[in-house]
BABABA-895446 format. One line per 10 residues: their letters; for each residue x, y, z of C-alpha. Coordinates in steps of 0.001 Angstrom, whole numbers, plus 500000, padded with zeros to 6 digits. Layout:
<pts>
a	X/Y/Z ~ ...
</pts>
This chain:
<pts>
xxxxxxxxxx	911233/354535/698811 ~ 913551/351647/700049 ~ 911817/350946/703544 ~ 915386/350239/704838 ~ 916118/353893/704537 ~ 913172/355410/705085 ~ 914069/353807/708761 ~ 917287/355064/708781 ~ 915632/358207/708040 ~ 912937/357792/710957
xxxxxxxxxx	915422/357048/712867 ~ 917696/359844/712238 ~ 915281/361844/712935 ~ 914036/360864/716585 ~ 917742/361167/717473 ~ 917716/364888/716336 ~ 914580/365569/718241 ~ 916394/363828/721071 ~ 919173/366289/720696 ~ 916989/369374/720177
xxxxxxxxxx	915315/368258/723134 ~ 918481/368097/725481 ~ 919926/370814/723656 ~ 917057/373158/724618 ~ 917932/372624/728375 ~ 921634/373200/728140 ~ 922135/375477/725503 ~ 921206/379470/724965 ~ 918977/380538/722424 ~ 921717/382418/720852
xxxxxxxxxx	924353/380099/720444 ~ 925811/380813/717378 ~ 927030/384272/718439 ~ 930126/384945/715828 ~ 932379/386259/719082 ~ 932090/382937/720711 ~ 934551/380185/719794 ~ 932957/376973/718543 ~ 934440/375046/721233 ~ 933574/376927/723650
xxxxxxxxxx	929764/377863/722380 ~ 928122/374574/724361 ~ 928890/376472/727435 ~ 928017/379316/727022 ~ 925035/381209/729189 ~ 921887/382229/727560 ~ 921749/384806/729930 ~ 923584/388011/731446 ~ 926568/387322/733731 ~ 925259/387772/737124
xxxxxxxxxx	926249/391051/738690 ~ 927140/390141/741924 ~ 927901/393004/744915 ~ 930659/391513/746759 ~ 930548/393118/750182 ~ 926781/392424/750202 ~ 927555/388938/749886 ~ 930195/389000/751859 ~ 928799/390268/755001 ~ 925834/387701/754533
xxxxxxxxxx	928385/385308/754159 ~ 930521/386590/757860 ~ 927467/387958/759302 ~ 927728/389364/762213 ~ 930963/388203/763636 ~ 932793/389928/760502 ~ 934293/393223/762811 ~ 936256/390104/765705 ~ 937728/388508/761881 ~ 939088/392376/760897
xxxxxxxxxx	940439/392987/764126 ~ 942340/389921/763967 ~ 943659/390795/760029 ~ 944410/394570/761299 ~ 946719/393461/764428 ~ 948256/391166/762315 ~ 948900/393178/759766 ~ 950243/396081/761689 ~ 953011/393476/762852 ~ 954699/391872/759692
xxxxxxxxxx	957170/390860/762029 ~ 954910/388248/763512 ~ 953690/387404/760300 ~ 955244/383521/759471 ~ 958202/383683/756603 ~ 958523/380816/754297 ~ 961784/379053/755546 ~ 961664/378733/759580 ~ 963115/376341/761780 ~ 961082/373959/764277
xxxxxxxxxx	962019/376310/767401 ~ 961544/379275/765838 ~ 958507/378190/764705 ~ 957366/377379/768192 ~ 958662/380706/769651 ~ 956893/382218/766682 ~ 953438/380941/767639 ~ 954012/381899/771463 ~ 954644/385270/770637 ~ 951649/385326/768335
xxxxxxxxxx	949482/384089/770965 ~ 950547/386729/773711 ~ 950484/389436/771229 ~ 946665/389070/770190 ~ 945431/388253/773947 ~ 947857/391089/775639 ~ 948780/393601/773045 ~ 945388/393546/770864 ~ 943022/392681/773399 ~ 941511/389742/771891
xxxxxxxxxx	940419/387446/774750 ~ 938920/384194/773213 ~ 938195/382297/776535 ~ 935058/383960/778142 ~ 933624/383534/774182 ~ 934210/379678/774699 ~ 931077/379519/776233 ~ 929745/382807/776184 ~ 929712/382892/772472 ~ 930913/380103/770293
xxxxxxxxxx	929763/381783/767218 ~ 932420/384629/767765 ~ 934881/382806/769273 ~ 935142/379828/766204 ~ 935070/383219/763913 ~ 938383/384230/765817 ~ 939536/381105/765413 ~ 938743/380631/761654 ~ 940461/384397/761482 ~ 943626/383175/763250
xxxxxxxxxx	943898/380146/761026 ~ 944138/381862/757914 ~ 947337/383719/759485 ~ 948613/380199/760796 ~ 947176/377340/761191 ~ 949814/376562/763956 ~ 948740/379527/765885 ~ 944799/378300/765588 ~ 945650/375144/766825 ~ 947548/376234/769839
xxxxxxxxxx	944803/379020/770717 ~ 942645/375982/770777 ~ 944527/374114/773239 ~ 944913/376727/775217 ~ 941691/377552/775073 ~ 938887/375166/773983 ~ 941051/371817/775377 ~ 942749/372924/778691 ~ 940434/375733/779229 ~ 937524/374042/778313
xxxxxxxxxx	938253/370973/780042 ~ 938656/372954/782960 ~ 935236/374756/783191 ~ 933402/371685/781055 ~ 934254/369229/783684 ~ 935350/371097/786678 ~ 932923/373119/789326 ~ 932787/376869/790468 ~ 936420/376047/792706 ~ 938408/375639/789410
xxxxxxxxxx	936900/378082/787793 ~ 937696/380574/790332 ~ 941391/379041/790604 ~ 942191/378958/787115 ~ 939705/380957/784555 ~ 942202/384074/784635 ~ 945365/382280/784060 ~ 943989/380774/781380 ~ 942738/383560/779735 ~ 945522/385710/780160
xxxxxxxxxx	947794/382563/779621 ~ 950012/383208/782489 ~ 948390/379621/783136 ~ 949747/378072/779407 ~ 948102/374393/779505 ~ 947568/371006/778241 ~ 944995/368234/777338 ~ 946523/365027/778320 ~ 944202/362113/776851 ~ 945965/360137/773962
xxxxxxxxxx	948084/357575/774972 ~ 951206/355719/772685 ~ 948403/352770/772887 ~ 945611/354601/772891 ~ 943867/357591/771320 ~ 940478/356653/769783 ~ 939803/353829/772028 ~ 939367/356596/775467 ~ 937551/354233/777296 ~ 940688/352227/776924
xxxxxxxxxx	943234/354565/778903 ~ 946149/353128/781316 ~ 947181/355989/783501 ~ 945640/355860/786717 ~ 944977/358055/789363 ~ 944910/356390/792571 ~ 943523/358066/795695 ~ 945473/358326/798913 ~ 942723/358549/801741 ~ 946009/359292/804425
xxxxxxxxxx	947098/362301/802547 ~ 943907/362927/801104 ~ 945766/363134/797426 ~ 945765/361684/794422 ~ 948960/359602/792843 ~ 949432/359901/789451 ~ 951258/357183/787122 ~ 952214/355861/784393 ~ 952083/351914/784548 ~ 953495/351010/781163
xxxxxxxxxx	954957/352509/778152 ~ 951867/352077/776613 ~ 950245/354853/778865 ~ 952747/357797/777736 ~ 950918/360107/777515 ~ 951675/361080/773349 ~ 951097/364313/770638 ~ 949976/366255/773694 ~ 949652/369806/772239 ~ 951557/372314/774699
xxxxxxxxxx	953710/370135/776409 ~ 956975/369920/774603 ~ 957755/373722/775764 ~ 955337/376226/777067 ~ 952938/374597/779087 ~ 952836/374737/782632 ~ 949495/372504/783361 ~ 947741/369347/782315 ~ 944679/368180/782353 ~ 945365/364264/782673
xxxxxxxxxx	942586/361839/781562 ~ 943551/358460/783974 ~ 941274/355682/785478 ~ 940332/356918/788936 ~ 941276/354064/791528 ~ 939693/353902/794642 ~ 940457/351926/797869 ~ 938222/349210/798700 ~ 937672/347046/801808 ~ 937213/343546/799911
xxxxxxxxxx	939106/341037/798753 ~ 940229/343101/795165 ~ 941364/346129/797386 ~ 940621/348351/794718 ~ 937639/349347/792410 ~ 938011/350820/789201 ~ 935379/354192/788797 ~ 936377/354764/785024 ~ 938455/357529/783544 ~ 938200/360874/784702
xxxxxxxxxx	940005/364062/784595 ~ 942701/365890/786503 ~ 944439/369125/787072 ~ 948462/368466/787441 ~ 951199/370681/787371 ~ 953804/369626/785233 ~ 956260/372803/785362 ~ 957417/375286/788237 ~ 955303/378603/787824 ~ 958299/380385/788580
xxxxxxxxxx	961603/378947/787124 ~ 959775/376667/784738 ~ 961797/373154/785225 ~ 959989/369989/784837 ~ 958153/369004/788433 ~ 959266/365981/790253 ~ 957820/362866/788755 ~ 956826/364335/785907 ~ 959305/363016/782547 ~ 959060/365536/779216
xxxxxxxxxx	960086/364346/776400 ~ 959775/366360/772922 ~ 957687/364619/770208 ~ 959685/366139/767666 ~ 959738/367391/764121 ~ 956190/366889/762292 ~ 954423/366656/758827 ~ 953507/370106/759789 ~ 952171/372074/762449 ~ 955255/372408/763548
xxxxxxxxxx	954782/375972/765906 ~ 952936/373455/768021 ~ 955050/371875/770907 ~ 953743/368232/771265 ~ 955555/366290/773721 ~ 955152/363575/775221 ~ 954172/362914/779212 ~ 955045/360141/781599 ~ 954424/360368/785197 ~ 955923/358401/788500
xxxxxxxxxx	953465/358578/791832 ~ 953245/362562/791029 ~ 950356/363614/793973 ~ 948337/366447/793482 ~ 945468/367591/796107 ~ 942335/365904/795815 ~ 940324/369136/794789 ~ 942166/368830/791305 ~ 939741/366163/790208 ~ 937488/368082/787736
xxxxxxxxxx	934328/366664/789912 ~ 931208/367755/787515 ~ 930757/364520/787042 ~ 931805/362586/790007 ~ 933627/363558/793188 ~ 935593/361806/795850 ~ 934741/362599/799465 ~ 937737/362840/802340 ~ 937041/359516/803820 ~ 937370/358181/799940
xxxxxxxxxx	933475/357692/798495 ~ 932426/358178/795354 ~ 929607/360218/794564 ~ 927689/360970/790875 ~ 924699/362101/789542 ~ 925044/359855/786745 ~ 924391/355991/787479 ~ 927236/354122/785953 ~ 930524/354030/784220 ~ 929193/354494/780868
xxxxxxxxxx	927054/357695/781260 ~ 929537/358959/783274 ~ 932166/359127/780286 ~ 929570/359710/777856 ~ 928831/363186/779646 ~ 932454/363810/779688 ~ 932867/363602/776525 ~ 929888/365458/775447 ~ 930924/368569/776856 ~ 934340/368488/774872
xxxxxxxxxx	932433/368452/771426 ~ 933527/371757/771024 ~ 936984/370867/769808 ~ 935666/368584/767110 ~ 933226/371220/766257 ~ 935915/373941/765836 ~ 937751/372135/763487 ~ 934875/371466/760803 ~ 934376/374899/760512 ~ 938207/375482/760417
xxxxxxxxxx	938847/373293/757895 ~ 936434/375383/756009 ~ 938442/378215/756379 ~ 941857/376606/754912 ~ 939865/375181/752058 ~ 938783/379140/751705 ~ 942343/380124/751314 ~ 943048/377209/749202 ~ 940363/377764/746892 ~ 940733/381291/746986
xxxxxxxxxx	944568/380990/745805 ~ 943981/378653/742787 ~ 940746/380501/741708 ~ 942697/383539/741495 ~ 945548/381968/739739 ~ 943055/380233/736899 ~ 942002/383310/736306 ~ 944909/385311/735807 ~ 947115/382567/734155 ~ 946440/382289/730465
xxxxxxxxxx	947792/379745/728307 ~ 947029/378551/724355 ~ 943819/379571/722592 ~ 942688/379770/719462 ~ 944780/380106/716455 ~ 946453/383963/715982 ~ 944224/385149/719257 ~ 945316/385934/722106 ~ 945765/383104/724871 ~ 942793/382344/727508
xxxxxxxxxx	942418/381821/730409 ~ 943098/378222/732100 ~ 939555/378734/734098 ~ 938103/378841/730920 ~ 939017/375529/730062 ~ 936193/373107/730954 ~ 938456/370477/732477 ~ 940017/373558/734974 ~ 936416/374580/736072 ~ 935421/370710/736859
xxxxxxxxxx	938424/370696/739297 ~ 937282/373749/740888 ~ 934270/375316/740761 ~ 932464/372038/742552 ~ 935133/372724/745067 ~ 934622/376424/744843 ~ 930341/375530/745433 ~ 931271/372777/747724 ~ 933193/375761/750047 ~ 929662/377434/750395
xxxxxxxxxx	928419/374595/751106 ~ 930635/373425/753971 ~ 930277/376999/755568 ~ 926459/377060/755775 ~ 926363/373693/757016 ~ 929111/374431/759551 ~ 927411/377625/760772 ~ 924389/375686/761255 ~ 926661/373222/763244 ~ 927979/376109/765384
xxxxxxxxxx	924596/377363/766276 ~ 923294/374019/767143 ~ 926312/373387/769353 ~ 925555/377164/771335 ~ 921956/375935/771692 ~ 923393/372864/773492 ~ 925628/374523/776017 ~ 922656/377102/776962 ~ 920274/374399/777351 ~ 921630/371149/777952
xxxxxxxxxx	918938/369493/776055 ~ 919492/365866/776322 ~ 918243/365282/772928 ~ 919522/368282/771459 ~ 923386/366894/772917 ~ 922970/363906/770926 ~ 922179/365542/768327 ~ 924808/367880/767927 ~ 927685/365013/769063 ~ 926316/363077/765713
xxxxxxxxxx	926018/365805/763352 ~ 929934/367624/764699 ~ 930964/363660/764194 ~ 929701/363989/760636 ~ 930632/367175/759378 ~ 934151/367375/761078 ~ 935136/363349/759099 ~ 933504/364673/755779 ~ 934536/368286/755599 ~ 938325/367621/756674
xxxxxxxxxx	938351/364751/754265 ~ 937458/366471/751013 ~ 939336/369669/752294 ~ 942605/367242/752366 ~ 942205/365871/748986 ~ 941326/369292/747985 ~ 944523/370711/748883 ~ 945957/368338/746296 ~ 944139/368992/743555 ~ 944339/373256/744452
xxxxxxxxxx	948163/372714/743831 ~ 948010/370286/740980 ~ 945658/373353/739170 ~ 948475/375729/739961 ~ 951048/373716/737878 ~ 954465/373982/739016 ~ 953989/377512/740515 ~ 951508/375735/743094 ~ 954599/373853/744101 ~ 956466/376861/745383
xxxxxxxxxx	956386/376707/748891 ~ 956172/380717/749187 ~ 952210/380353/747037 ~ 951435/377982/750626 ~ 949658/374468/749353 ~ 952517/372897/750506 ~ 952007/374211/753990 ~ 948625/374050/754332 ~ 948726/370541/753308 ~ 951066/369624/755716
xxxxxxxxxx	948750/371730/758269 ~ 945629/370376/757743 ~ 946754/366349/757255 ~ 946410/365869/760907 ~ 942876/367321/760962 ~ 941370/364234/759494 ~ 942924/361981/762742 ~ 942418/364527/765775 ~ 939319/365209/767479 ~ 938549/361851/766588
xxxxxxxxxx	939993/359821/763818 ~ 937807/360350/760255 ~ 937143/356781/760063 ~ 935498/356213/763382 ~ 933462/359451/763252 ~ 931366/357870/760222 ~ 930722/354833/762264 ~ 929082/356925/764917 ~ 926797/358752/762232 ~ 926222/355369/760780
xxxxxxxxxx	925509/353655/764840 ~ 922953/356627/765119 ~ 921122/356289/762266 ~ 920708/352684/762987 ~ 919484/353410/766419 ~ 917034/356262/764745 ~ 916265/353517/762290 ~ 915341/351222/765084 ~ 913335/354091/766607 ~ 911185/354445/763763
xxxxxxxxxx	909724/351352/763419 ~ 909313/351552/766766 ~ 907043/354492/766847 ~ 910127/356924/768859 ~ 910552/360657/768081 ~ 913573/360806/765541 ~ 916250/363443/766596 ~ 916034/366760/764896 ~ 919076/366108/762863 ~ 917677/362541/761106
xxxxxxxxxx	913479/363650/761187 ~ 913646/363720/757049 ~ 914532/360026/757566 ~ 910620/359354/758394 ~ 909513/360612/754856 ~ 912207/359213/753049 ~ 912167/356095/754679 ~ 908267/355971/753325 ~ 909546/356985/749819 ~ 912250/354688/749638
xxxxxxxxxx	909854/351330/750849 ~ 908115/352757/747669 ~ 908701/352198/743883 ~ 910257/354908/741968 ~ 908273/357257/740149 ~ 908574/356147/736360 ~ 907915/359557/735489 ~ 909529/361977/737332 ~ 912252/359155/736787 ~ 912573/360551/733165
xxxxxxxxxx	912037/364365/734060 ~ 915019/365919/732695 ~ 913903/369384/732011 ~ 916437/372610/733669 ~ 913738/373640/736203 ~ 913127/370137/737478 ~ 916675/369333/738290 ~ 917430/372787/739383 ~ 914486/372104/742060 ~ 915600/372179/745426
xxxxxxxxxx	912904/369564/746097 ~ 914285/367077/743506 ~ 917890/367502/744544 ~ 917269/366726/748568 ~ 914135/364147/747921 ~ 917304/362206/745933 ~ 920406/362877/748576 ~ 917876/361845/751295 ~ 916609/358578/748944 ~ 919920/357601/748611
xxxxxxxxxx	920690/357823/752147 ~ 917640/355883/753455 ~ 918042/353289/750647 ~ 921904/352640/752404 ~ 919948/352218/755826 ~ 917535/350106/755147 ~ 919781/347666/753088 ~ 923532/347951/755396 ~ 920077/347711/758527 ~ 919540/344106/756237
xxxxxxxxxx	922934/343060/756055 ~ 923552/343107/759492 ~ 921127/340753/760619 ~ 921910/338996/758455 ~ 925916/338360/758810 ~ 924937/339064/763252 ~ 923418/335526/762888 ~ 926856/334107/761933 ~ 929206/336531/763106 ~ 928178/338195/765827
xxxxxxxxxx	927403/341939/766574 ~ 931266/342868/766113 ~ 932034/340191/762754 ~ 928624/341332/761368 ~ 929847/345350/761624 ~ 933512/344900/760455 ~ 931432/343200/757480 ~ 929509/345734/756700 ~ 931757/348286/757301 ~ 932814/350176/754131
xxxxxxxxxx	928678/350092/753161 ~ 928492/351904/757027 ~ 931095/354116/756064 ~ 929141/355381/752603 ~ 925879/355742/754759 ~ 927338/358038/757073 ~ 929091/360555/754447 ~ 925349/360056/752242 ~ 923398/361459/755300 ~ 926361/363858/756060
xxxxxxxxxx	925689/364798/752710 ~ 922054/365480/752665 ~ 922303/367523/755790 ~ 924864/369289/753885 ~ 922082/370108/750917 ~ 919684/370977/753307 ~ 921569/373746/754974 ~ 922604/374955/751544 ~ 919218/375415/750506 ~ 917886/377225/753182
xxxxxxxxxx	920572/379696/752910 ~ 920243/380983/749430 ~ 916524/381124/750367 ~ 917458/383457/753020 ~ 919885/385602/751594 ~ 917934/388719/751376 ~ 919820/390317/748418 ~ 919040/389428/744924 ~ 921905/388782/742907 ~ 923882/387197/745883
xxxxxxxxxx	921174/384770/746117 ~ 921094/383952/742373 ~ 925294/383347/742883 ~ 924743/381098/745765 ~ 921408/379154/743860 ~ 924430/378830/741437 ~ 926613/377274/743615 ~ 923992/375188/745580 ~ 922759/373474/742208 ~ 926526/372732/741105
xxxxxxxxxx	927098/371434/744311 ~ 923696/369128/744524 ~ 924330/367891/740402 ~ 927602/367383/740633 ~ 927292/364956/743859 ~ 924244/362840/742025 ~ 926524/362748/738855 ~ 928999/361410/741033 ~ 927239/358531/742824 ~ 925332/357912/739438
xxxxxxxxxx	925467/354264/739990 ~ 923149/354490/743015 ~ 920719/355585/741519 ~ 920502/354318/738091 ~ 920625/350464/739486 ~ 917057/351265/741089 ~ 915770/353419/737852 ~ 915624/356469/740431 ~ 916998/358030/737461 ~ 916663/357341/734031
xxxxxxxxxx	919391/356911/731656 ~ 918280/360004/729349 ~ 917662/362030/733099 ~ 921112/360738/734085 ~ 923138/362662/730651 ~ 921053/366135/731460 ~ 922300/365779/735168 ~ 926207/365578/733371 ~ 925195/368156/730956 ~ 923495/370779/732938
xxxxxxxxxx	926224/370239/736016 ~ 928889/371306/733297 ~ 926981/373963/732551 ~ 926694/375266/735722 ~ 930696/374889/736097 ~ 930649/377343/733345 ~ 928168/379902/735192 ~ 929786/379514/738261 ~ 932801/380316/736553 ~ 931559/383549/734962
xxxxxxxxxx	931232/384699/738767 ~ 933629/382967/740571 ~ 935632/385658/741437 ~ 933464/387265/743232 ~ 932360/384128/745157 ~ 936296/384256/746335 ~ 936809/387377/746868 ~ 933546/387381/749600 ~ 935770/385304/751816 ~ 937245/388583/752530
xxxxxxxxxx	940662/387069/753217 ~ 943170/390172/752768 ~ 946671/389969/750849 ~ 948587/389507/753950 ~ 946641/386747/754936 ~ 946606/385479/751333 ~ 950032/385740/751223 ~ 950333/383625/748309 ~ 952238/386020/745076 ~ 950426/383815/742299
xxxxxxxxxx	946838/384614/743670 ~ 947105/388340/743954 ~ 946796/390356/740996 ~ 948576/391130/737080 ~ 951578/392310/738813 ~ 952268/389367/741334 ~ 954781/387822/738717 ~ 957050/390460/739954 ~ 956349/389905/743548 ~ 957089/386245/742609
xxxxxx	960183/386921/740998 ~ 961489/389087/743108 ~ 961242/386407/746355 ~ 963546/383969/743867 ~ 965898/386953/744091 ~ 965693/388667/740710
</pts>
């Protein structure tokens, strides 16, 4: 035989092995089955469809909060009339969201404040309930509520909660939080309005001192509100040569409307921030104020108080801690809106889902047409969304318990903890829930486009989630700062916070070689390990620390501390949504593990190992340049993550439907049922 092609033959053959071999993993054993199309056939499941029981999963999913969501949905829908239509002006809008507001807290007897701090759990379930109605409403609740009401009893004593903890609940007291400035919003610490104290009258003098210091997008003001709570510097007199001294920003109760005829207070300049992106049933205005005087007992004083002869008194030792602690205890706000953002990416998901699966369009020749979700370039735009939803929601939950553990015990540790992790979660999940909102329409075709089928509004909505409660980009720093100092704490023998403790293990592994063979492991079991999927999220993330912990030494030496971090900073950025990530995994994980009903917890294993493949697949790169994986592992990650598009597909809508969102919150004719074309055409006016 010609040796030439008996090597072409030997070769031919170990690439057949090499497809048997991957084939085995990804394939069923019966996959020529005459019903299935050839194209379709590689993705095909071996196995049954799961049979999934939706209001078992469902109530694992709510938990026990579910009964404060369907109270919501119920009042709601026994009033249509407060219900949002498509086409409403600004004002309208605004009068809208009022009335919604007063009609849940007077009319159905929902009264979120006391659950502020009582129960965060049940009130952030409210909230996520109230959101899926409008996300103006949510948003103005949690002003009302978590920002001027929280401020209130976060940073004030037992005197302002006596004053003003019915008002605000009932919202006879309707209120503001007045922090960002036109100059300033992320840079607090930076703030220009000061509050000077008057020891003669025994007051306090508010002002603005430049335009700068407007107080800007202050939620409340525009309209309704009748209060503020005013971050300024707190000035005191001083009997040396600077006459003053400077104790930091604090904050402070001022009227800014009459209780009784409701015109602007003296001193006090309103001015209407306008028509926005969205969000527009929220009032922002904008505040300026000129030597207003309120008593001195409206400085919230948990923190620090001013005597009547003008001392300052604290617990806390300087400047610094002082503001830390402030804003510690007005977390909550950031933490409400990662798990709210959850909730519109719900609805968004839950809308295009729907719509894949009832739209058909081409097929095979002389068959009937398919499905769009049953195309495999459909399901990789939204069934790693559809997993990455689960996702988010465990991970936020865990979030929300972590946070409710911190207000019962003020654990030091257990503070910073939460104020890294809500920093995380809120930049990462609002991020992918904006670009998700994109790519939900874009998978709706021109239908999605249709105002009345809502991407268009809940895009607009959400936008502004990624820059309040902290602007997206500065969040990841923190993370990143953190795990630097946890870093530092390691090697340093410290106790790592409870949030970074898998970076001591990983940190080990990663200061290691890979493992050459489980490098090449590309068996179905192995990568559908829960072990292999978090040992890689957390490798990744310690290999970031350990080289951006490198780089900044090195460029600090030139640089500075400041040149060496704006260097570094798009590698600090990655770290932080890599260990936001692996948290993410984590929380995933233990979930389907303790989801006590079989076939829900074979859905959500489903979902959990889409969601873990599908992010290695993505950051590939990473790990190939270190041979974490090989290249033969890194094609059966691809491979088996398509697959699992496919069996998430098969049950995806179930997974949507145990949201549990109702039509009329839905709202959306497209994601409905067969007969919403009619619905649809009948809003165009046929």
């Amino acid at each position: 035989m010609d040796p030439h092609r008996k090597a072409d033959a030997g070769e031919s053959d170990a690439s057949a092995r090499r497809i048997q071999r991957l084939s085995a993993h990804l394939s069923p054993a019966d996959l020529g089955r005459p019903c299935i199309p050839p194209q379709l056939r590689l993705l095909t499941c071996a196995a049954a469809k799961i049979e999934v029981d939706t209001e078992k999963l469902s109530l694992y999913m709510r938990g026990k909060h579910r009964e404060s969501q369907e109270k919501v949905y119920e009042y709601f829908n026994s009033r249509p009339d407060l219900l949002n239509p498509v086409e409403i002006s600004k004002d309208d809008h605004r009068e809208l969201c009022m009335r919604q507001l007063l009609g849940l807290v007077r009319e159905a007897g929902i009264r979120p404040f006391r659950l502020v701090f009582d129960d965060p759990g049940k009130y952030y379930a409210i909230m996520e309930a109230v959101g899926s109605v409008d996300i103006s409403l949510a948003i103005k609740m949690g002003v009302q509520y978590s920002l001027w009401g929280g401020s209130v009893i976060n940073l004030g004593t037992k005197r302002h909660r006596d004053k003003y903890f019915d008002g605000i609940d009932s919202v006879e007291y309707p209120g503001c939080f007045a922090m960002t400035e036109l100059h300033h919003g992320s840079n607090v610490q930076g703030l220009q309005t000061v509050a000077k104290f008057d020891p003669i009258t025994d007051e306090f003098i508010i002002d603005t001192p430049n335009d700068g210091a407007i107080k800007w997008w202050i939620g409340n003001a525009a309209v309704h509100g009748k209060f503020a709570t005013v971050f300024a510097r707190l000035i005191l007199p001083t009997h040396d040569a600077q006459g003053t001294s400077d104790m930091g920003v604090h904050a402070f109760i001022v009227p800014i409307r009459d209780m009784k005829t409701h015109q602007t207070l003296p001193g006090v300049e309103i001015h209407d921030c306008g028509y926005k992106i969205g969000l527009n049933g929220v009032d922002n205005g904008a505040l300026r104020f000129c030597s207003v005087r309120i008593p001195r007992e409206n400085l919230l004083n948990r923190f620090g108080d001013v005597s009547r002869d003008g001392k300052y008194t604290s617990s806390l030792p300087s400047i610094n801690k002082r503001f830390a602690a402030m804003l510690g205890e007005l977390v909550g706000g950031r933490v409400g809106l990662a798990y709210s953002s959850v909730g519109v990416l719900k609805i968004a998901v839950t809308i295009a889902t729907r719509y894949s699966l009832l739209r058909q369009q081409f097929g095979p020749p002389k068959q009937p047409e398919v499905s769009i979700l049953d195309y495999q370039s459909q399901q990789h735009k939204l069934m790693p969304m559809l997993a990455s939803t689960y996702a988010f929601h465990f991970a936020t939950l865990h979030l929300i318990e972590k946070y409710s553990e911190m207000k019962k015990t003020h654990d030091e540790q257990l503070v910073s903890d939460v104020h890294a992790l809500s920093a995380g979660l809120k930049a990462y999940v609002t991020s992918y829930t904006a670009k998700s909102l994109s790519v939900c329409r874009e998978a709706c075709g021109g239908h999605g486009y249709a105002a009345v089928n809502r991407f268009g509004s809940l895009r607009n909505d959400h936008d502004i989630f990624q820059t309040f409660e902290g602007d997206n980009t500065v969040l990841l720093q923190q993370v990143a700062a953190d795990l630097l100092k946890q870093y530092k704490e390691k090697f340093q023998g410290g106790t790592l916070a409870v949030t970074w403790n898998y970076l001591r293990e990983s940190m080990n592994t990663y200061l290691s070689q890979p493992n050459p063979v489980t490098a090449r492991w590309e068996g179905k079991d192995h990568l559908r390990d829960p072990k292999f999927q978090l040992d890689a999220f957390r490798y990744r993330t310690s290999r970031l620390l350990q080289s951006v912990a490198v780089r900044l030494r090195k460029h600090t030496k030139t640089l500075g501390s400041f040149g060496a971090w704006n260097r570094c900073l798009n590698h600090l950025l990655t770290l932080g949504e890599s260990h936001i990530e692996s948290v993410i995994l984590a929380k995933f994980i233990e979930a389907v593990e303790r989801c006590p009903d079989p076939s829900s917890r074979a859905a959500l294993k489903l979902a959990c190992d889409l969601y873990a493949l599908d992010r290695i697949w993505k950051d590939i790169g990473t790990y190939r340049i270190v041979d974490y994986v090989a290249p033969n592992k890194a094609k059966a990650i691809h491979k088996l993550s398509e697959y699992l598009s496919f069996q998430v597909r098969n049950v995806a809508r179930e997974l949507v439907d145990a949201f549990n969102l109702p039509d009329h919150v839905i709202r959306a004719p497209i994601a409905m049922h067969s007969e919403a074309y009619s619905q649809y055409t009948q809003y165009v006016g046929f």
